[in-house]
C-alpha positions as CSV (number, residue, x, y, z in Angstrom):
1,X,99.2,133.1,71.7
2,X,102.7,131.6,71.9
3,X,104.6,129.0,70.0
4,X,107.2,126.8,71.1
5,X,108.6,124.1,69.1
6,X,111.0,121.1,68.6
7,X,114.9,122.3,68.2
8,X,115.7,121.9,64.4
9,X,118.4,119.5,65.3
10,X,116.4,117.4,67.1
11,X,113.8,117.3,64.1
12,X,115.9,116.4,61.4
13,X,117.9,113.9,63.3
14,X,114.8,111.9,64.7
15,X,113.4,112.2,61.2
16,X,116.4,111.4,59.5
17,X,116.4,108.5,61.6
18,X,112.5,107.3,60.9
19,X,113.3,107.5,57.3
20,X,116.5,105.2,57.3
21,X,115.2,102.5,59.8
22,X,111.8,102.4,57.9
23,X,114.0,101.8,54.5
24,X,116.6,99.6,55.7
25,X,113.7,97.7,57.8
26,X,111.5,97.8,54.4
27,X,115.0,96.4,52.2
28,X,115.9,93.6,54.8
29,X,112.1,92.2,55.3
30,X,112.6,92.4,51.2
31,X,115.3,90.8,50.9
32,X,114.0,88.5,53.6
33,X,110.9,87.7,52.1
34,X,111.3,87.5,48.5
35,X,114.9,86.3,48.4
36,X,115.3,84.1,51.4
37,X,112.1,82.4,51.8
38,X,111.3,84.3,55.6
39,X,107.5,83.2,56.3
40,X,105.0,85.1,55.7
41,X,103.9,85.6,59.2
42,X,107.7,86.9,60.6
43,X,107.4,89.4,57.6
44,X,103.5,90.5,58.6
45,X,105.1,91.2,62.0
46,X,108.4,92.6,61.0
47,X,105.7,95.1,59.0
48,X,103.7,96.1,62.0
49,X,106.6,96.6,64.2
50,X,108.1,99.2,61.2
51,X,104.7,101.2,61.1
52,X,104.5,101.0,64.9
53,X,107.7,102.5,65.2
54,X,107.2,105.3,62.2
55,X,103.6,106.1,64.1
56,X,104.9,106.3,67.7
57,X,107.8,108.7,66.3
58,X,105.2,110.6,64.1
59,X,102.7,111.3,66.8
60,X,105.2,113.3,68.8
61,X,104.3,116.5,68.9
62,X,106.5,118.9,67.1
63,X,105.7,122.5,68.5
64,X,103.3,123.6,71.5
65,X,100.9,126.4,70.9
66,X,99.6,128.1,74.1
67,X,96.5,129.9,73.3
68,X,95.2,133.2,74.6
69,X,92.0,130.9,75.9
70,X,94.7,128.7,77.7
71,X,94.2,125.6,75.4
72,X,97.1,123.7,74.9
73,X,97.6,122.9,71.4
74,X,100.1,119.2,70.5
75,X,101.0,119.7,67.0
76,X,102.6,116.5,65.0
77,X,103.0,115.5,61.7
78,X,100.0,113.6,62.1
79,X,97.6,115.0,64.1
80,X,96.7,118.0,66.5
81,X,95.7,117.8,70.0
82,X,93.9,120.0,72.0
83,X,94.2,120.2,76.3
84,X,92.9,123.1,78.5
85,X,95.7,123.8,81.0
86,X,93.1,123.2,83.6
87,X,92.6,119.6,82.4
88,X,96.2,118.5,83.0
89,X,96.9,116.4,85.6
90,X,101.1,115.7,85.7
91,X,104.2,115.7,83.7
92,X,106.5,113.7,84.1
93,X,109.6,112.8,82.7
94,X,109.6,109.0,81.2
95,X,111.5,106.4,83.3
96,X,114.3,105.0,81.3
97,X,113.2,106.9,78.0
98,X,115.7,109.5,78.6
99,X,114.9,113.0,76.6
100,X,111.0,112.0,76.8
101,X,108.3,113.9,78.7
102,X,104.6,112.6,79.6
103,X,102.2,115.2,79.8
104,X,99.2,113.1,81.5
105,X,95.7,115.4,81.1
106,X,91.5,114.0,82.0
107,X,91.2,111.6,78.9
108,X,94.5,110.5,78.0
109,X,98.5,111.7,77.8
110,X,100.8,112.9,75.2
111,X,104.8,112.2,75.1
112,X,107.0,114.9,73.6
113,X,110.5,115.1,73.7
114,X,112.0,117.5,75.8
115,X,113.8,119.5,73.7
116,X,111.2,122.3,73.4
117,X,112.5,125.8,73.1
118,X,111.2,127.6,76.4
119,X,110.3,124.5,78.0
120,X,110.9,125.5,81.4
121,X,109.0,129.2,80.5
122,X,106.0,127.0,79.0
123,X,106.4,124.8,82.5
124,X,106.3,127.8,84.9
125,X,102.8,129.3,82.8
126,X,100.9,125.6,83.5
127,X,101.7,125.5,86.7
128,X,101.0,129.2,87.8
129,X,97.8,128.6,86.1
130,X,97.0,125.2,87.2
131,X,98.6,124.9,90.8
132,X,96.8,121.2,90.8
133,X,99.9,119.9,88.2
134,X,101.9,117.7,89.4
135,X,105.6,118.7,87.3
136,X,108.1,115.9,88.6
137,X,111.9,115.2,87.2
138,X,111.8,117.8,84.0
């Protein structure tokens, strides 16, 4: 079993970043609503755009665990997923989402960001055991 996970860096600063857009978004729809009369719909959909945006950066997947019965194991702060290396399909890096990679598998896809440490080891182990992969652009 091997581990590989997010750079520190790039956790805090993502994270860092969730927390101030989700209180300066949370202060201005505030100040918006309460103070300054904003409708009640533009602030219902100013809301759902913030918890969009705080679930789409929490479901990335913080660390990768390889398993010694070659299941793929997503770890975020929310949730864990698990893909047999023999039901992934691509990965890809993300068209104009720079630092984003989309790991496509039978039943759905998960998006990471791509600085893992040992990516490239991790990378070279999928494909030498599922030659079927298709690894484009990483």
């Amino acid at each position: 079993m091997k581990t590989y996970s997010l750079l520190r860096s790039s956790s805090i600063f993502i994270y860092c970043l969730l927390v101030f857009l989700v209180l300066f978004g949370g202060v201005m729809l505030y100040q918006g609503y309460a103070r300054a009369g904003m409708p009640p719909a533009v602030a219902l959909l100013v809301f759902a755009v913030l918890v969009w945006i705080a679930y789409f950066y929490l479901k990335i997947p913080t660390s990768i665990t390889l398993r010694d019965d070659r299941v793929l194991e997503f770890k975020s702060p929310i949730n864990t997923t698990p893909v047999p290396v023999a039901d992934l399909i691509s990965i890809k890096a993300v068209p104009l989402k720079w630092g984003f990679i989309k790991i496509t598998y039978t039943g759905g896809a998960v998006r990471l960001l791509c600085q893992i440490t040992g990516l490239y080891e991790l990378l070279s182990t999928i494909k030498a055991e599922n030659p079927r992969v298709e690894i484009t652009g990483c």
